[in-house]
N, C-alpha and C positions, 0 to 999 in steps of 0.2 A: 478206095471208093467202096460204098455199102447203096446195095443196091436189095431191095425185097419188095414181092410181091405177093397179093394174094388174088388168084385167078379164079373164075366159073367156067373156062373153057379148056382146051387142051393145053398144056402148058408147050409152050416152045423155049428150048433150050436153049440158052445163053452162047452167045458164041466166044469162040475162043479164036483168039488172032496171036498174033509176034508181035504185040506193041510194048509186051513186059520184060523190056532187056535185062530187069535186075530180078528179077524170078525167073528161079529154077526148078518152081514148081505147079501145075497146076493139078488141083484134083479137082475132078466131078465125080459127084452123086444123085443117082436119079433114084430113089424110090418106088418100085412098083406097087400094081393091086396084084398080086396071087391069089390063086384062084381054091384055096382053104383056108377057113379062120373057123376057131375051136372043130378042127377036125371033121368040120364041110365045105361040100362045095360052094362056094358065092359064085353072083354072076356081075358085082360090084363092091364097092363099097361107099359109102358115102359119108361125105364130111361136111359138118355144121362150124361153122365158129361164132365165138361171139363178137359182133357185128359193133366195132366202135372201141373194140379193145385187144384183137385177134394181132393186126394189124402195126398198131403203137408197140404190145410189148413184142413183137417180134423185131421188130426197128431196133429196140432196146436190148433186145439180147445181142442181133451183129454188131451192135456197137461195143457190145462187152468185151465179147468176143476178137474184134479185132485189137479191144485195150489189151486180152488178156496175151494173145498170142502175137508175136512176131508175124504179121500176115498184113499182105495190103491193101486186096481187094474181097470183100467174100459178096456174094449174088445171091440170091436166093428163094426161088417160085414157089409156092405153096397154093395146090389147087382145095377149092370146098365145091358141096354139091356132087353128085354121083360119076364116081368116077370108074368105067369099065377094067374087070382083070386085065392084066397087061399094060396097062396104062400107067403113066406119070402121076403120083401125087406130090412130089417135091424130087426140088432139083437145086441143086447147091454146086457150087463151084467157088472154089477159092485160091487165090494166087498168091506167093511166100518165097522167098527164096530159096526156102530148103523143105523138100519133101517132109519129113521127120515132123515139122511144125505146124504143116500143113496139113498131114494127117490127122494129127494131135486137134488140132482146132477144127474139122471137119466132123470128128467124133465128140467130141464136148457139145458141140452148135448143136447136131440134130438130139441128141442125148436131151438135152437144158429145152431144146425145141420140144421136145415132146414132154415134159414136164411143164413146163411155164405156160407155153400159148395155147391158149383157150380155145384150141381146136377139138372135136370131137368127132370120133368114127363111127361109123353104122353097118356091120356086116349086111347083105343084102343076099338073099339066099332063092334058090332055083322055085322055092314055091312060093317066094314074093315075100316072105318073112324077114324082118327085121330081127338083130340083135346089137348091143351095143358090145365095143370091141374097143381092148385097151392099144394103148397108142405105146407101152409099151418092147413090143415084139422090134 
């Protein structure tokens, strides 16, 4: 199952149940906002996408993804719009039978996610200042 969203509110994280008797593996990853980018404080950061395309190739990337790797289910929340330090900006979870594979395809996904999808960041700084900020870190 391939599952992605792209959210303007708090993301809520994917639940995890005992229904995958033939996986032995689940990993999540939740991305946060920290609370420095180039070496200041933020009090956000904020994410644009482009509206119509953000969406479709992120579809197309889990779908690679789960061609490329041994994996069978990967989920995948990606918040836009401002999102407070501390907080969720993506959440990935994917289930495989073996740990090793699942790792491997957890790291390629957000890696290819943040090259490909036309998502964009916005440092957001204590005196209200804007800067653009690579995706990256």
């Amino acid at each position: 199952m391939i599952k992605i969203e792209i959210v303007h509110n708090k993301i809520e994280p994917f639940r995890s149940n005992d229904s995958h008797k033939g996986d032995g593996a689940e990993v999540v990853f939740n991305g946060r906002v920290r609370e420095v980018e180039h070496d200041k404080k933020i009090i956000a950061l904020e994410y644009e996408q482009y509206e119509g395309m953000a969406e479709p190739e992120l579809q197309s990337l889990a779908e690679e993804t789960v061609k490329k790797f041994p994996i069978n289910d990967l989920l995948c929340s990606h918040r836009v719009g401002e999102v407070p330090v501390g907080e969720a900006s993506l959440h990935v979870s994917i289930w495989s039978p073996h740990r090793k594979e699942a790792l491997a395809a957890i790291e390629w996904f957000i890696s290819q996610l943040k090259k490909r999808v036309p998502i964009w960041k916005w440092a957001i700084y204590e005196d209200g200042t804007r800067e653009a900020t690579s995706h990256e870190c």
